[in-house]
C-alpha positions, -999 to +999 in steps of 0.1 A: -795+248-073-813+224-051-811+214-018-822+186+002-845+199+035-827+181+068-856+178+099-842+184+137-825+148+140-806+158+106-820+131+085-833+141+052-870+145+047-873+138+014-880+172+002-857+197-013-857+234-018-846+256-047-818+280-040-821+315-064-795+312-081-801+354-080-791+352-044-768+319-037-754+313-074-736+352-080-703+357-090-689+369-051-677+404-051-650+401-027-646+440-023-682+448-014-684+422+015-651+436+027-661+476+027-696+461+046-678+442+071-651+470+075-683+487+078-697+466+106-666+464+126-662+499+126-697+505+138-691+486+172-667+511+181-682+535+205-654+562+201-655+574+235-618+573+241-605+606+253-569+618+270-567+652+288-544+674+273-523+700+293-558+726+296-576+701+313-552+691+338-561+700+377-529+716+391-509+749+394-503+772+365-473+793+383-442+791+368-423+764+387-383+775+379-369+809+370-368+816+336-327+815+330-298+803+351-310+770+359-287+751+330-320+734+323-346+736+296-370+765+305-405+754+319-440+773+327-461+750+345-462+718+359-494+707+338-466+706+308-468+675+285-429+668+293-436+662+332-453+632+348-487+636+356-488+665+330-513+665+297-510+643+271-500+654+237-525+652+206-545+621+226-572+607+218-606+626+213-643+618+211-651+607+175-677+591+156-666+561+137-699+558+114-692+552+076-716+553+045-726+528+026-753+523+002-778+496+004-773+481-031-735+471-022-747+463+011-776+437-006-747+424-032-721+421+002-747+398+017-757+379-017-717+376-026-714+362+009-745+337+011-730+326-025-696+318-011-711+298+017-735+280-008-700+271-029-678+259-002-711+236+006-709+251+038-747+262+040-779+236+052-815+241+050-838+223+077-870+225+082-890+249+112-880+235+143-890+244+183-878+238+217-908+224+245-878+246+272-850+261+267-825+230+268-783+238+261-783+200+260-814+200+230-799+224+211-766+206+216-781+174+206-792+196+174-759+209+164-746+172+166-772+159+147-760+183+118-721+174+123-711+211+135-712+208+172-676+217+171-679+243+143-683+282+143-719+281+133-748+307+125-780+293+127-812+320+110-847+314+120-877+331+103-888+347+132-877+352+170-878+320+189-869+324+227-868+287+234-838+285+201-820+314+215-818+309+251-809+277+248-778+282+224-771+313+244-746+294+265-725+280+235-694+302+223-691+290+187-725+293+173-753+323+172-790+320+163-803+351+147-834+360+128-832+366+095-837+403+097-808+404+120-784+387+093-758+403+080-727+401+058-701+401+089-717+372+109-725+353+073-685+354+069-677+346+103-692+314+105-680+284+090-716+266+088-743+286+079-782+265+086-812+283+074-846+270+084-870+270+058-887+300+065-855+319+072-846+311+034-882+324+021-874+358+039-833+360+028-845+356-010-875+378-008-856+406+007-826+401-013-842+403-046-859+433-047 
């Protein structure tokens, strides 16, 4: 599959680019990019929640009420679930939200994704580009240039680019990553994807070994 390389004003340079069809052309595999985005998702939690139970509470352990006689339920202490300000019951603890995954479903989530991208025709190649300063307004002025200013967009360089990133740090609806940072979750998230050129050699190289 070929595609034609836009430049920085979004007009076609008269060069186009071959798309493996190893990579972009794959029948999508709808459960592996959901068990690596699950995946993902689950990996931002920090699972550092925690509610004292009735051991931890600060307070007195006498026995507040005789035992009988008081036509009430019997009670020991006043750190007791069933009284305000008393321990919680079977809160939430500490725990470690990592799951497994191997890296071949992980490379086919990513390839399933960057096919359905290249299907919807949701996915553009331009060429290497740079900022002289970091600009929102120049990297505005890009995103219009491609017709996605008002679209969610992830745009992949080749390699970091300060000037690109700081100055699209501002915008809410698009990301610039490299493409070592890419992954299946902000592929799917996006509804335009824009490789540069050098992004795309580094995607297929890593994706078909």
């Amino acid at each position: 599959m070929k595609v034609a390389v836009l430049d920085i004003t979004g007009k076609e340079t008269g060069r186009k680019v071959e798309l493996s069809d190893d990579v972009f052309a794959i029948e999508p595999n709808e459960h592996a990019i959901y068990l690596d985005v699950k995946q993902y998702l689950a990996h931002q939690r920090q699972g550092t929640h925690k509610a004292k139970e009735r051991a931890e509470i600060a307070g007195s352990t006498r026995k507040i009420k005789k035992q009988k006689g008081t036509g009430t339920a019997r009670a020991g202490s006043i750190k007791s679930p069933v009284f305000r300000g008393g321990g919680r019951i079977f809160g939430p603890r500490p725990k470690d939200y990592t799951q497994k995954l191997n890296k071949n479903m992980k490379r086919l989530a990513r390839k399933s994704a960057l096919s359905l991208k290249s299907k919807e025709q949701s996915l553009m190649v331009v060429e290497d580009f740079n900022f002289e300063a970091p600009k929102t307004k120049d990297f505005v002025k890009f995103l219009s240039s491609l017709g996605i200013e008002n679209k969610k967009s992830l745009i992949v360089l080749g390699g970091t680019n300060n000037n690109v990133y700081l100055s699209s740090r501002n915008l809410d609806r698009s990301e610039v990553v490299t493409g070592s940072e890419l992954n299946t979750y902000k592929i799917v998230n996006a509804t335009s994807l824009v490789l540069t050129e050098s992004a795309l050699e580094g995607i297929e190289s890593n994706l078909k070994k």
